[in-house]
N, C-alpha and C positions, 0 to 999 in steps of 0.2 A: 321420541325426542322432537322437539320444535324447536323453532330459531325463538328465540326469548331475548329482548333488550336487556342489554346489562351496562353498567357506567363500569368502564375501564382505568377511567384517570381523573383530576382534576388539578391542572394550577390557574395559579394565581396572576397578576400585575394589580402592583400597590403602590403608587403613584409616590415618587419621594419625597414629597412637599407634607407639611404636620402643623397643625393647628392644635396646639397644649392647652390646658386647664390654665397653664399660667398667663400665655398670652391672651387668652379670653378674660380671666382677671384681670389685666394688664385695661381690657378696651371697656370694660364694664364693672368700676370697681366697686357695686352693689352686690355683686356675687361673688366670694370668693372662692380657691381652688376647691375646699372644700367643699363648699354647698356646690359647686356645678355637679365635683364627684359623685355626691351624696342624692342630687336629685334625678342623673342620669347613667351610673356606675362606668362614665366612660373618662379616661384619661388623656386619651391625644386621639385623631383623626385623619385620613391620608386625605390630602386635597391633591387634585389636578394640578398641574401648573400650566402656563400659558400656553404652551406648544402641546401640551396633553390633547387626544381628541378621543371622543367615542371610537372612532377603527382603528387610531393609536394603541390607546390600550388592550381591546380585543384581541389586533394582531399577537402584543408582545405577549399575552397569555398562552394563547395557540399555541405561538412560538414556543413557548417555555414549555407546553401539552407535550407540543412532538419530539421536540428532542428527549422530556422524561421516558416517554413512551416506547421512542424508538419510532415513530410514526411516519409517512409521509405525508407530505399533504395532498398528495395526487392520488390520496387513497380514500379522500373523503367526496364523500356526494349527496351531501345536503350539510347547507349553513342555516343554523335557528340565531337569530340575534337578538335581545331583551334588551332592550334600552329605552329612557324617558329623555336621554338626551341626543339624538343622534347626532350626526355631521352636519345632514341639509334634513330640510324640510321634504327635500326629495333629490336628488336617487335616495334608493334602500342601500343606507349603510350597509347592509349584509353584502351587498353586489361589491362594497366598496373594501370591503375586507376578503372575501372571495379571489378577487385580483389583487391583493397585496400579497397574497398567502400562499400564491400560485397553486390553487386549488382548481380541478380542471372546468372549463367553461361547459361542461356537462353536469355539476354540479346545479342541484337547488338550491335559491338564497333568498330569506325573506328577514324581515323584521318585524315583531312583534311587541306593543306598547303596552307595559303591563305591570309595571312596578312590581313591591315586595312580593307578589304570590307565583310572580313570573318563570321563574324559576322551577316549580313542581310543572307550574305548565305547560314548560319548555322539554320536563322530561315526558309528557304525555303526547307534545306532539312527535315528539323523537321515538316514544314507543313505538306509538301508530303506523310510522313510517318505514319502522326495521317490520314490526311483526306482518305486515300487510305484505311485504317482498315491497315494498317501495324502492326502500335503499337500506343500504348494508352498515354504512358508518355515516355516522349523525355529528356533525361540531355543533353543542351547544352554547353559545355565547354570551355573558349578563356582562354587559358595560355602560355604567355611571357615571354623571359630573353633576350631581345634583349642586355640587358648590358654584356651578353658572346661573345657578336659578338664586340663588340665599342672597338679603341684603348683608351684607358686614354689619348694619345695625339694627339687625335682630335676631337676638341672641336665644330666640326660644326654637327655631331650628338650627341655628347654626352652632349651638351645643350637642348636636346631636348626629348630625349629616356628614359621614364622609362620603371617598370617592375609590371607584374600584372597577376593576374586572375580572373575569374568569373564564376559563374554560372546561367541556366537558367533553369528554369522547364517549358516546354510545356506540355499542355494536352489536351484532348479532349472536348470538352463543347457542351451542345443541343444548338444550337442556329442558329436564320436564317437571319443574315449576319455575311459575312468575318471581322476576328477580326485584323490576318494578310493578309492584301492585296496587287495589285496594283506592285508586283515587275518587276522590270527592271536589267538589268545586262550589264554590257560591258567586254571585255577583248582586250589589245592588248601587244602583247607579244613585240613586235617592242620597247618597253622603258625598255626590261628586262634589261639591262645594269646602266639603270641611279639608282636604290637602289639594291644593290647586294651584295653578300659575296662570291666572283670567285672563291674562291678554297674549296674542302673538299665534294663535289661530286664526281657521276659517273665521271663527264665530265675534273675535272682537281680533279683528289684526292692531299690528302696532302702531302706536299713533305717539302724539308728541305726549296725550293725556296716559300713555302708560308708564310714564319716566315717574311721575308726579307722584314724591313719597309721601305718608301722612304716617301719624305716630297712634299705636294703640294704647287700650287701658294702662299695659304693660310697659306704657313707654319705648317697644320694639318699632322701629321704623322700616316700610317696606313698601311697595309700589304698588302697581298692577300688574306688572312684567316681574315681580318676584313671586317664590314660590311662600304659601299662605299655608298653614297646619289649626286648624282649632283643635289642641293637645284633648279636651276634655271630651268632647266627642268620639273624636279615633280611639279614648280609650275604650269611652261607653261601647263603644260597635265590637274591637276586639274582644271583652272578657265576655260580652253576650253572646258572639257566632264563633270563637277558636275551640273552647271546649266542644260544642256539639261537634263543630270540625272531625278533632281529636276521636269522639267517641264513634261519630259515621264510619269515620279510617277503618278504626279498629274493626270494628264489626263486617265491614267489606272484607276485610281480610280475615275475620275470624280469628283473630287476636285478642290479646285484654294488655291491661297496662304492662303487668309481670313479664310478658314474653317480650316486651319490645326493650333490647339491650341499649338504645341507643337515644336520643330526639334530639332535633335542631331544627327549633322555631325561627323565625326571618325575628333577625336581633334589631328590637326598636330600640330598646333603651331598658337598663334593669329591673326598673319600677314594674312596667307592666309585664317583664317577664317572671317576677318574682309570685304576681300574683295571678299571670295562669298555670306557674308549676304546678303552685299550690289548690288550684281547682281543677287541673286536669290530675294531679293525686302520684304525679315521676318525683323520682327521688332526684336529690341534686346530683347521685353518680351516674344517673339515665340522662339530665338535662345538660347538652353542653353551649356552653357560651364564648361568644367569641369578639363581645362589642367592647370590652375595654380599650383596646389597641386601634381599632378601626372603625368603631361607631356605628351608626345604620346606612350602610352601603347598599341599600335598597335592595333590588333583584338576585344582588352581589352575597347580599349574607350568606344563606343556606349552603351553597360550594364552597365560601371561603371557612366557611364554619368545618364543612367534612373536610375541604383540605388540611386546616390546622390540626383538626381530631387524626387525622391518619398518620400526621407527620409526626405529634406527639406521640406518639405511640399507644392512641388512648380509644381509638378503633379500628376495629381488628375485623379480618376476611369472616366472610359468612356470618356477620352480625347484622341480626334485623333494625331499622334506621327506619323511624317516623319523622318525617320532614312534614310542615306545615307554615306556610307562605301566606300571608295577609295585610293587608292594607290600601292603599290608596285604588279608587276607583267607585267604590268599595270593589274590594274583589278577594278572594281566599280560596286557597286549593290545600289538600293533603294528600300523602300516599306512605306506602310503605318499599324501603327498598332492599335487598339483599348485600352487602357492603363485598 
């Protein structure tokens, strides 16, 4: 028997602010509820609200972890934080939620910037950490406000983007097989361009030229300081690198599709999930989704996705769960885990 990483828990915070099909109708009356439904299969969105922060919502997830859990937080010793929005530019929001959470100052605390694939990646550093004797209990953390980046008038992400957090407890368990296994990773920086926010880094800081909106083919207006998606690109790259993904996974772990009871892909939007089911060959009772309600919550999807499945009553203990995280950066991870 070995110490083996296992996820314990996961909740949620979903911000109580909502962006409808209808009010989007309402700003944009070339599209209506229907065709938004129909081109994105999502229905409403949780937005941030103004006092919302990146270590706001982390906190109240945690929070919401340890009380489900029974937890303390004086039990945890190491923080992983995933986020594309954080607080500051610097300190490490993880240090910033560490001390809200009264988590002890012997605790590890970093942050890592990683969008949608963040997530699997987050359980990889957290394996590594339990299995090595690093540390014993891991708080995994994905918190988003991508709606700080979106213009209001441009309706080709802001159809699609909500806002979210979650948390995860890993820990140690005796046991003698892998609980999380089988990971794969990719990166290719070469698509940095196609989902980006070009200004307000090192490389172009803010200036007065990043306020300055212009309008695309589409008619969408946005800046430099807003966040940018070229839809048709991101799809091209996901339906060419998820499935080999998919099929790496399986093979690392010596699986095939049939044995894996469960999958939850990081939720972009219906369209392209519809058409990697179908080329990765899961059935729609293996494939679960969870973007109608909450949209693509970046980092956010894949736990809010296993928390909704667990609460439905629609995954269940010792079921095997292929999680697969992709997108911006380019970047995509997979694994397999034991629920």
């Amino acid at each position: 028997m070995h110490n083996k990483a296992s996820i314990r828990g996961i909740a949620s915070y979903i911000p109580s602010g909502r962006l409808t099909n209808e009010q989007l109708a309402d700003e944009f009356p070339d599209w209506s509820v229907d065709k938004i439904y129909e081109k994105t299969g999502i229905e409403s969105r949780p937005i941030a609200s103004d006092t919302d922060t990146c270590s706001s919502m982390a906190v109240s997830a945690a929070r919401k972890l340890f009380e489900r859990l029974n937890v303390k937080p004086e039990t945890i010793d190491y923080v992983l934080l995933c986020t594309q929005s954080p607080d500051y530019k610097l300190p490490t929001t993880a240090c910033v939620v560490q001390n809200q959470l009264g988590i002890p100052t012997h605790a590890g605390a970093l942050d890592f910037n990683l969008g949608c694939s963040g997530y699997v990646y987050g359980l990889s550093l957290a394996k590594g950490l339990i299995e090595t004797g690093q540390s014993s209990r891991v708080l995994l953390i994905t918190s988003e406000l991508y709606s700080r980046y979106i213009n209001k008038q441009d309706k080709s992400v802001r159809t699609l983007f909500g806002d979210a957090a979650t948390a995860t407890l890993i820990e140690g368990v005796k046991y003698d097989k892998e609980l999380i296994t089988g990971f794969v990773f990719g990166s290719d920086g070469s698509g940095d361009k196609n989902l980006i926010v070009p200004h307000g880094g090192s490389k172009i800081p803010i200036s007065a030229e990043s306020y300055i909106t212009v309008s695309d083919n589409s008619g969408n207006l946005r800046s430099p300081s807003d966040l940018f998606m070229n839809g048709a690109e991101i799809l091209a790259f996901t339906l060419k690198s998820v499935p080999k993904l998919v099929s790496a996974v399986l093979e690392k772990s010596s699986l095939d599709v049939t044995s894996i009871d469960k999958v939850v892909f990081h939720q972009a939007n219906k369209f392209m999930l519809d058409k990697l089911r179908k080329k990765t060959k899961f059935t729609e009772e293996q494939f679960l989704v969870s973007y109608r309600n909450y949209g693509n919550t970046v980092s956010s999807t894949i736990p809010l996705g296993l928390e909704l499945a667990a609460q439905q009553n629609i995954l269940h203990k010792g079921e095997k769960v292929l999680l697969c995280g992709f997108g911006v950066g380019y970047s995509w991870a997979g694994t397999v885990i034991t629920w």
